[in-house]
MIRO-870270 format. One record per residue (C-alpha): residue in one letter; chain; x, y, z. Coordinates in nm, 4 decimals, always signed. Layout:
# MIRO-870270
<r r="A" c="A" c1="X" c2="Y" c3="Z"/>
...
//
This chain:
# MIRO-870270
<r r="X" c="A" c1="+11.4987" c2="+8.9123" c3="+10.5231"/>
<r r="X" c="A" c1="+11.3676" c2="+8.5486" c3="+10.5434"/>
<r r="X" c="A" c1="+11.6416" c2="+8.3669" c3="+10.3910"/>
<r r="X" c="A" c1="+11.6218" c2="+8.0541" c3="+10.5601"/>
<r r="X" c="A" c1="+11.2885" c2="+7.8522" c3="+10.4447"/>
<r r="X" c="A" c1="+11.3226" c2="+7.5495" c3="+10.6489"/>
<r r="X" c="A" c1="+11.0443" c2="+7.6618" c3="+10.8938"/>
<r r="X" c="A" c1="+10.8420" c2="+7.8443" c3="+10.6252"/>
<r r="X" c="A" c1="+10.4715" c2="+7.8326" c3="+10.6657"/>
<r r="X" c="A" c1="+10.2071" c2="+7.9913" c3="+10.3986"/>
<r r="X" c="A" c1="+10.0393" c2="+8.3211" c3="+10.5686"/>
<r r="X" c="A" c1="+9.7271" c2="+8.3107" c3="+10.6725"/>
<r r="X" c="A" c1="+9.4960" c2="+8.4975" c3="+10.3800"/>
<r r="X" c="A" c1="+9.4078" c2="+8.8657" c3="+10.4882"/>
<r r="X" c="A" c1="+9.1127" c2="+8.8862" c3="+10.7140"/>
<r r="X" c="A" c1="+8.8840" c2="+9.2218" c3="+10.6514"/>
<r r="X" c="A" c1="+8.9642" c2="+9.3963" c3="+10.9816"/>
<r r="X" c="A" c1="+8.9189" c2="+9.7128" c3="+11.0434"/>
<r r="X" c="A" c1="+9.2671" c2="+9.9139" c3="+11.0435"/>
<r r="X" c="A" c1="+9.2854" c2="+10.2088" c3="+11.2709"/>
<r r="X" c="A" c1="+9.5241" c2="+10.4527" c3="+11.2418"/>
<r r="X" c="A" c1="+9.6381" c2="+10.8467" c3="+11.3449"/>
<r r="X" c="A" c1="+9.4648" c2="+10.9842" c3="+11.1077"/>
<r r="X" c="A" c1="+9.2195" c2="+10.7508" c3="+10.8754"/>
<r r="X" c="A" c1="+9.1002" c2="+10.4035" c3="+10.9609"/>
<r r="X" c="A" c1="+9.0629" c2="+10.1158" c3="+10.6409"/>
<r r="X" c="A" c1="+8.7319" c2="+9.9414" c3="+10.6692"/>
<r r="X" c="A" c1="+8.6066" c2="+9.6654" c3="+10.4386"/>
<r r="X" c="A" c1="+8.4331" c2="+9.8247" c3="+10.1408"/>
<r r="X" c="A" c1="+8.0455" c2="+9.8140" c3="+10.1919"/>
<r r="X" c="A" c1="+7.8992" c2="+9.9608" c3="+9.8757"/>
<r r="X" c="A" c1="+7.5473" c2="+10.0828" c3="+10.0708"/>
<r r="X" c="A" c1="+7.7320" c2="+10.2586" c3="+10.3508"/>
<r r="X" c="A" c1="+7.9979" c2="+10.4134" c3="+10.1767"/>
<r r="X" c="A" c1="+7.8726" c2="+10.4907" c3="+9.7676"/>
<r r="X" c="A" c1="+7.7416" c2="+10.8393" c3="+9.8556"/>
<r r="X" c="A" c1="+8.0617" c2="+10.9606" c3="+9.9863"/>
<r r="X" c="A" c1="+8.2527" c2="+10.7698" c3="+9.7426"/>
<r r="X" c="A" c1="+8.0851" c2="+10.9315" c3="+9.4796"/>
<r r="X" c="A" c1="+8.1257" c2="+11.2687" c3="+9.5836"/>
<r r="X" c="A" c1="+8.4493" c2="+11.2258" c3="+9.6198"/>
<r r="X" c="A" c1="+8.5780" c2="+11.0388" c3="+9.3717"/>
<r r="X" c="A" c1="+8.4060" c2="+11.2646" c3="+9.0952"/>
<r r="X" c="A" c1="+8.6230" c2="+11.5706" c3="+9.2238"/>
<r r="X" c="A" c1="+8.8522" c2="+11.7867" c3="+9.0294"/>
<r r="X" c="A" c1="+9.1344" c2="+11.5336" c3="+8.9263"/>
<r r="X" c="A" c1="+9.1438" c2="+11.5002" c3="+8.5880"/>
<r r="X" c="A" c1="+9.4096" c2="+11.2575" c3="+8.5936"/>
<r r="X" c="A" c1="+9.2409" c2="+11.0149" c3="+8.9162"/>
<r r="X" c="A" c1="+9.1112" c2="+10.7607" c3="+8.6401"/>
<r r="X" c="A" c1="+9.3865" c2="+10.7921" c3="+8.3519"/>
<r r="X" c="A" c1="+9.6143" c2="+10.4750" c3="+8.4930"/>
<r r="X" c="A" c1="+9.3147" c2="+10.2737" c3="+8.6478"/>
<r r="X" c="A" c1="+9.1798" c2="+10.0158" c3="+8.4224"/>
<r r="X" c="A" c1="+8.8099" c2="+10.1457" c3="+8.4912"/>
<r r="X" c="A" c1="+8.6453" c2="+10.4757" c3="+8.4968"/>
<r r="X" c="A" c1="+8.5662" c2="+10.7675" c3="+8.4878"/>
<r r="X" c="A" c1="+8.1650" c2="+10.7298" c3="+8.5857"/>
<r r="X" c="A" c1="+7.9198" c2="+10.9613" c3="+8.4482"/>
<r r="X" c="A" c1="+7.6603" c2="+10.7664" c3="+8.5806"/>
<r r="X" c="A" c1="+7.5806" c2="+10.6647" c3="+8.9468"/>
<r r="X" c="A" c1="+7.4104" c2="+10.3373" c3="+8.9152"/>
<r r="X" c="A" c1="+7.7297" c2="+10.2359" c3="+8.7288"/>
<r r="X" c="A" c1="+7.9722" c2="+10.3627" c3="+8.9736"/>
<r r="X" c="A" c1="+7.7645" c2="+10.1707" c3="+9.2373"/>
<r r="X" c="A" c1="+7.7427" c2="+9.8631" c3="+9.0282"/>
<r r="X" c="A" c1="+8.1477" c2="+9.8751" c3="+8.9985"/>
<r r="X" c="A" c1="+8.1793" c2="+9.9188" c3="+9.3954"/>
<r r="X" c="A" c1="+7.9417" c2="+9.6619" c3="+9.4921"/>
<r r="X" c="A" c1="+8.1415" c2="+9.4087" c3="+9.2526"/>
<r r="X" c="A" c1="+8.4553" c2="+9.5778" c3="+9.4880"/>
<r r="X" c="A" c1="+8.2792" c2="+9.4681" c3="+9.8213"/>
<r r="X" c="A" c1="+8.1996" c2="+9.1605" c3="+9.7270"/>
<r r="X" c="A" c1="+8.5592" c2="+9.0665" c3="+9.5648"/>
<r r="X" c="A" c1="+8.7989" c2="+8.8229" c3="+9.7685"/>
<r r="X" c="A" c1="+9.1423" c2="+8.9386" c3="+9.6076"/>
<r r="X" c="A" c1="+9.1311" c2="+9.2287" c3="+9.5404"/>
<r r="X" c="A" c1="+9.0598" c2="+9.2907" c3="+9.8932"/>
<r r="X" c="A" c1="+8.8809" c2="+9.6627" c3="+9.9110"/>
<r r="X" c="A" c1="+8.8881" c2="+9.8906" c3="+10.1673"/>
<r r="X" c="A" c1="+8.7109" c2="+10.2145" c3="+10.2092"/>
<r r="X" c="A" c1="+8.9550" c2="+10.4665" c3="+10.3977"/>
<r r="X" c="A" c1="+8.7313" c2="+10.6863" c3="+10.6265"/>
<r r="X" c="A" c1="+8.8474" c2="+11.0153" c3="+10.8124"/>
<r r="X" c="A" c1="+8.8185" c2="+11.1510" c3="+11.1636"/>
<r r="X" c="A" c1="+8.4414" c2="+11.3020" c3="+11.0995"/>
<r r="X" c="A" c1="+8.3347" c2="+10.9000" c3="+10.9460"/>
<r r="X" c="A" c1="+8.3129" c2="+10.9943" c3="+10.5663"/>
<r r="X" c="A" c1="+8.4799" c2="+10.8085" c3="+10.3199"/>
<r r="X" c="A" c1="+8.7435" c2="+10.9915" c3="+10.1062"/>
<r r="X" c="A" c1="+8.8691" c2="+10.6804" c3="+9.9201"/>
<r r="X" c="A" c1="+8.9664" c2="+10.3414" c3="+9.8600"/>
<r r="X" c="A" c1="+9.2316" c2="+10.1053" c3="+9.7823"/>
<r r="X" c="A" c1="+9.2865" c2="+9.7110" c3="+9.8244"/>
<r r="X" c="A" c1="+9.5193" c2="+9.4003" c3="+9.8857"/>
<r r="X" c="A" c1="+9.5583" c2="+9.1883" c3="+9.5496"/>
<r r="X" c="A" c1="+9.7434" c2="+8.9160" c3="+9.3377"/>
<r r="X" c="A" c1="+9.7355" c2="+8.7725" c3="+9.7397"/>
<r r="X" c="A" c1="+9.9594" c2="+8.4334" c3="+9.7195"/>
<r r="X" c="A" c1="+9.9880" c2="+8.3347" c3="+10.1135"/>
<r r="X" c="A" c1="+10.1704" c2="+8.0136" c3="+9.9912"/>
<r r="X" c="A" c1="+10.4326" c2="+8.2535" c3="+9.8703"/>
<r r="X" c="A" c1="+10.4097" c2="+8.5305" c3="+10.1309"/>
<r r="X" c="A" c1="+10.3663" c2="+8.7928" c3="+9.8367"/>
<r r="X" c="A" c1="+10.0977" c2="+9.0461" c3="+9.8553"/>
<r r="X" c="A" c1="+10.0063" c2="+9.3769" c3="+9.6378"/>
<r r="X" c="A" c1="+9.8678" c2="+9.6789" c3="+9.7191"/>
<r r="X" c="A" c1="+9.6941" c2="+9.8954" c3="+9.4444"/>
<r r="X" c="A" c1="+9.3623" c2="+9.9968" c3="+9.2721"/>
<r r="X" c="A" c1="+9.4204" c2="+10.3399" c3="+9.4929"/>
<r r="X" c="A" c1="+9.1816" c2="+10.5801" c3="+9.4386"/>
<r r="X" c="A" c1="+9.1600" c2="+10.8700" c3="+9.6561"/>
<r r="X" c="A" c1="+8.9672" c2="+11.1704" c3="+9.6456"/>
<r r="X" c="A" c1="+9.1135" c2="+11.5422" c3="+9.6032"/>
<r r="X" c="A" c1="+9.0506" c2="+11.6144" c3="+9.9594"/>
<r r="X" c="A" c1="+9.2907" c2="+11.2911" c3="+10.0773"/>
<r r="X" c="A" c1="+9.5102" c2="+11.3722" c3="+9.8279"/>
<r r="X" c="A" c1="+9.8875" c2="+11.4659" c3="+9.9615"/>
<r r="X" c="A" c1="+9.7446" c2="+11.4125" c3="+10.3192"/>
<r r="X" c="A" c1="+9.8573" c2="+11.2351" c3="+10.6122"/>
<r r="X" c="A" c1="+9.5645" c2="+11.0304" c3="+10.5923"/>
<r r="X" c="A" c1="+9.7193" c2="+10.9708" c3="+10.2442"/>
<r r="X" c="A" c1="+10.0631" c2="+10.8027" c3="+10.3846"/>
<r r="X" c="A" c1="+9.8668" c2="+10.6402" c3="+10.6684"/>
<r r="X" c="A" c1="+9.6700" c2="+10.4038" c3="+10.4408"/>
<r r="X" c="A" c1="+9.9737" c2="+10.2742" c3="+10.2573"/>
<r r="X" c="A" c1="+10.1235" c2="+10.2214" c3="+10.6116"/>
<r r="X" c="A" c1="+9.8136" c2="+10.0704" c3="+10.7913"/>
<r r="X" c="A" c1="+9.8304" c2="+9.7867" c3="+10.4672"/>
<r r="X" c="A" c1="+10.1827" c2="+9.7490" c3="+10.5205"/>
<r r="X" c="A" c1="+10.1921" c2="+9.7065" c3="+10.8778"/>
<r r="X" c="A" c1="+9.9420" c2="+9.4633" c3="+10.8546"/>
<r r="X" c="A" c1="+10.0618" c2="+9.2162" c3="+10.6161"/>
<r r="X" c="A" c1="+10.4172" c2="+9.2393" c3="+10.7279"/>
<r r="X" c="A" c1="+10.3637" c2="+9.2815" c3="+11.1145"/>
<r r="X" c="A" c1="+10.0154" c2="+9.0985" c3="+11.1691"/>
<r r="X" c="A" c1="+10.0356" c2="+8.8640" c3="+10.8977"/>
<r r="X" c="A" c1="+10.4076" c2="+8.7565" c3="+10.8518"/>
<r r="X" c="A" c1="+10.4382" c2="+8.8419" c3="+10.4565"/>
<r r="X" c="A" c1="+10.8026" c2="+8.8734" c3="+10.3334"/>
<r r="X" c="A" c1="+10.6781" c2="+9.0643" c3="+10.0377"/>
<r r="X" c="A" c1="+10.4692" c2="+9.3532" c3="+9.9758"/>
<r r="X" c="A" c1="+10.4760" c2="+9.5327" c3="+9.5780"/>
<r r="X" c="A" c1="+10.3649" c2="+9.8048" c3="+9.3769"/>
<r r="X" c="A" c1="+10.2885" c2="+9.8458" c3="+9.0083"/>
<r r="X" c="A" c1="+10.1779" c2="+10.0663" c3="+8.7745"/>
<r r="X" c="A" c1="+10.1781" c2="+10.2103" c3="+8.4721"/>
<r r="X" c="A" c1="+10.5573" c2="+10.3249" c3="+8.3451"/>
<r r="X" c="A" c1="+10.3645" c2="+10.6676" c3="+8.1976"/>
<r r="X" c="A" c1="+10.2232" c2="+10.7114" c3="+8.5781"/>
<r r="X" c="A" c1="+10.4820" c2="+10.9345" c3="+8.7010"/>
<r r="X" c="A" c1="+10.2800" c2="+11.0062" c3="+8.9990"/>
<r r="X" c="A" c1="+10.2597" c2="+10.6809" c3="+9.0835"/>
<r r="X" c="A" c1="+10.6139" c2="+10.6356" c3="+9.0868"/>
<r r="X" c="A" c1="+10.7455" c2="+10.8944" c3="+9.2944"/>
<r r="X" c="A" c1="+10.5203" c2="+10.7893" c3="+9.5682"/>
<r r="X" c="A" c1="+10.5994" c2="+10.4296" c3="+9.5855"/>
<r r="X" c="A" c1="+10.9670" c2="+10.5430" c3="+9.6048"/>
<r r="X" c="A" c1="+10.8397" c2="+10.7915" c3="+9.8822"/>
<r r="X" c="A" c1="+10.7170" c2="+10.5236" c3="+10.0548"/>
<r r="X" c="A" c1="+11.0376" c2="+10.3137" c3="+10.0554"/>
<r r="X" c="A" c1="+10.9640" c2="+10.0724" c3="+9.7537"/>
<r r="X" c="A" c1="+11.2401" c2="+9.9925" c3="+9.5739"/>
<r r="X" c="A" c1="+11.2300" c2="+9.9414" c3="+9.1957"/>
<r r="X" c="A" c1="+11.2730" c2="+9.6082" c3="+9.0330"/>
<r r="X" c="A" c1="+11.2209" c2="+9.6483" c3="+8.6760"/>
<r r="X" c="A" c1="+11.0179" c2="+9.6828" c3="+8.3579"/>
<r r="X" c="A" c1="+10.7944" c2="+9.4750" c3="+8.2357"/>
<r r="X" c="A" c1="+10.7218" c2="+9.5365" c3="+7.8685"/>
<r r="X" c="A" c1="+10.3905" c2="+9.5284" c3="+7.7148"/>
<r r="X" c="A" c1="+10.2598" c2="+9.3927" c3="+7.9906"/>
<r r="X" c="A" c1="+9.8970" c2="+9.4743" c3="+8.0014"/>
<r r="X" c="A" c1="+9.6533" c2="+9.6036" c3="+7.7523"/>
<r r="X" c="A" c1="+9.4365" c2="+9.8846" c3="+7.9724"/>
<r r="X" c="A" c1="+9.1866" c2="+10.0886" c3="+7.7968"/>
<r r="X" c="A" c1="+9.2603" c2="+9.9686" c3="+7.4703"/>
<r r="X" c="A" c1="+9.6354" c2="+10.0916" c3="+7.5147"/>
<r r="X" c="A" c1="+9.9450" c2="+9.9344" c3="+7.5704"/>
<r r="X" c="A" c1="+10.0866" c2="+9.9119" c3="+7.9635"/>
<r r="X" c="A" c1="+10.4446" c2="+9.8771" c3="+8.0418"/>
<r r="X" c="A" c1="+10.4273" c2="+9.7706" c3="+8.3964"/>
<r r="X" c="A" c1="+10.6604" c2="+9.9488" c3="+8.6308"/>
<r r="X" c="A" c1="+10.7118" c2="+9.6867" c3="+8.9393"/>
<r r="X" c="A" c1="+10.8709" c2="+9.8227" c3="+9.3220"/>
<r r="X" c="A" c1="+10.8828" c2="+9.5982" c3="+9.6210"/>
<r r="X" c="A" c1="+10.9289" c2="+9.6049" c3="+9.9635"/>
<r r="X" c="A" c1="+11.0956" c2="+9.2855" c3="+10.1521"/>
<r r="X" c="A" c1="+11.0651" c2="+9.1894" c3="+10.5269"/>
<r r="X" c="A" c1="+11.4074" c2="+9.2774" c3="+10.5638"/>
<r r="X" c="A" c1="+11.3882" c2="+9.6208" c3="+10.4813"/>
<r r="X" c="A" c1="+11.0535" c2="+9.6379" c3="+10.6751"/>
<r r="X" c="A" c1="+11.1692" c2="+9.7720" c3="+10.9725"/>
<r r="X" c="A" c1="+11.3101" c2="+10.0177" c3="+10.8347"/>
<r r="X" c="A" c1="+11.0440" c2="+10.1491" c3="+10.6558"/>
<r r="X" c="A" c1="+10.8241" c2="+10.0723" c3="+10.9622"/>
<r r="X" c="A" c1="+11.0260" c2="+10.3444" c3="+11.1639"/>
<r r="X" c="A" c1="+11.0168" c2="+10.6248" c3="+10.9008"/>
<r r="X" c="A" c1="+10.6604" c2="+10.5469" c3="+10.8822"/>
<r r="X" c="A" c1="+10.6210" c2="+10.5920" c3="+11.2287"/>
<r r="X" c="A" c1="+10.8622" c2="+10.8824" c3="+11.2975"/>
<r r="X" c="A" c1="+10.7521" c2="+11.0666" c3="+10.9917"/>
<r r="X" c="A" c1="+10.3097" c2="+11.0153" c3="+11.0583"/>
<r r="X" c="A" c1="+10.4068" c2="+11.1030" c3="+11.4691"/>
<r r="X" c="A" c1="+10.2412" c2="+11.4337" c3="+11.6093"/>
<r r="X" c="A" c1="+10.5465" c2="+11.5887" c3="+11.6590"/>
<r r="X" c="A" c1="+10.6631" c2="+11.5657" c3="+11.2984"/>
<r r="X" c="A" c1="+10.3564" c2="+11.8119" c3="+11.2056"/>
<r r="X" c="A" c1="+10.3918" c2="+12.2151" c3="+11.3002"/>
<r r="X" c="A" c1="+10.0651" c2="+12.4158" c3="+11.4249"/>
<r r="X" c="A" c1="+9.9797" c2="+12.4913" c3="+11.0712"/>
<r r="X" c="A" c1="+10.0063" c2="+12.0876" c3="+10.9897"/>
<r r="X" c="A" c1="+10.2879" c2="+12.1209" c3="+10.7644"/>
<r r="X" c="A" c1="+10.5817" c2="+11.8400" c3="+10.7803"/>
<r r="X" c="A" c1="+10.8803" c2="+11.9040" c3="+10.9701"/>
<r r="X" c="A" c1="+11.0615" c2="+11.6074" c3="+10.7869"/>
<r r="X" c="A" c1="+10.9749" c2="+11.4322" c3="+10.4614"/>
<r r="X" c="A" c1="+10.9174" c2="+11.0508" c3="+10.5009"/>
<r r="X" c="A" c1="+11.2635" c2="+10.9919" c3="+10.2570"/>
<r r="X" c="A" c1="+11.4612" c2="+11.2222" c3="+10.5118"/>
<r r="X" c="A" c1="+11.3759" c2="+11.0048" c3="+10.7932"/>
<r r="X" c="A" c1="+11.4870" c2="+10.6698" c3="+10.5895"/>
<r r="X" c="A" c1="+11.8194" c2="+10.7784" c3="+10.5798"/>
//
């Protein structure tokens, strides 16, 4: 982990490049080119997609594409569509609360649609947006929060390696309700080996004819 600041520099802020991975690629968020899919998928059968988000659900279209265009054209957060092997675009998710003094970057406002969901595609995003600010970028710090109530949310940043820091109480007001904020982090010392179960665990030969895992990602961190 970087202990020893002597020689610290800030990190350069993110630049939008495109990601590639396995399975998905991350893209910068272009409301024209991908609100059709976005809407189709993002209005799918998951009740529970908008509960923890501090916007939505859309009934209407021209205010779903309002709220992405206003996503394109932020600077931190930093959206990106995640698009699959046949070019459609199943979600999205971003960079935020960016401090490249610091070396301290978030990941979060993930919304994915019920066909990404529980996917490879799925743990390759989170990767791809790791990868990049800790390998490409030099970060030393890379978190996750989210609502205490949002179990979901909480077993997969611990699936992902995250370790959890704390509770921060009454944190947020979100949808006219209280938010204790549930904080995880990952640190450039444990990077590597998160990088590797990453790796090992999103590799071809992890994944049996039928596409089922042979390991789970925590398995392969231990």
């Amino acid at each position: 982990m970087t202990t020893d600041l002597s020689h610290w520099q800030p990190r350069p802020f993110p630049p939008h490049a495109v990601l590639q991975g396995r399975f998905i690629r991350l893209e910068a968020l272009d409301a024209s080119r991908h609100g059709d899919d976005l809407w189709a998928a993002l209005q799918g059968p998951d009740p529970a997609l908008w509960d923890y988000l501090p916007y939505g659900p859309f009934t209407e279209r021209a205010t779903f594409d309002a709220w992405l265009a206003a996503n394109a054209d932020s600077h931190d957060p930093q959206f990106y569509a995640v698009i699959d092997s046949h070019g459609h675009s199943l979600g999205l998710l971003s960079y935020l609360r960016i401090a490249p003094k610091d070396g301290c970057i978030e990941i979060g406002h993930i919304a994915f649609g019920a066909a990404m969901q529980r996917t490879p595609g799925a743990t390759e995003a989170v990767f791809l947006l790791a990868r990049h600010a800790f390998d490409d970028l030099g970060y030393r710090r890379f978190e996750w929060k989210c609502n205490a109530r949002n179990a979901r949310s909480m077993r997969a940043a611990e699936r992902f390696g995250f370790s959890y820091e704390g509770l921060f109480r009454q944190h947020m007001i979100v949808k006219g309700e209280n938010r204790d904020t549930a904080w995880f982090s990952i640190i450039d010392g444990e990077w590597p080996a998160c990088r590797a179960a990453f790796e090992h665990w999103l590799a071809a030969d992890n994944f049996d004819t039928e596409g089922r895992q042979k390991k789970r990602l925590e398995e392969l961190r231990d």
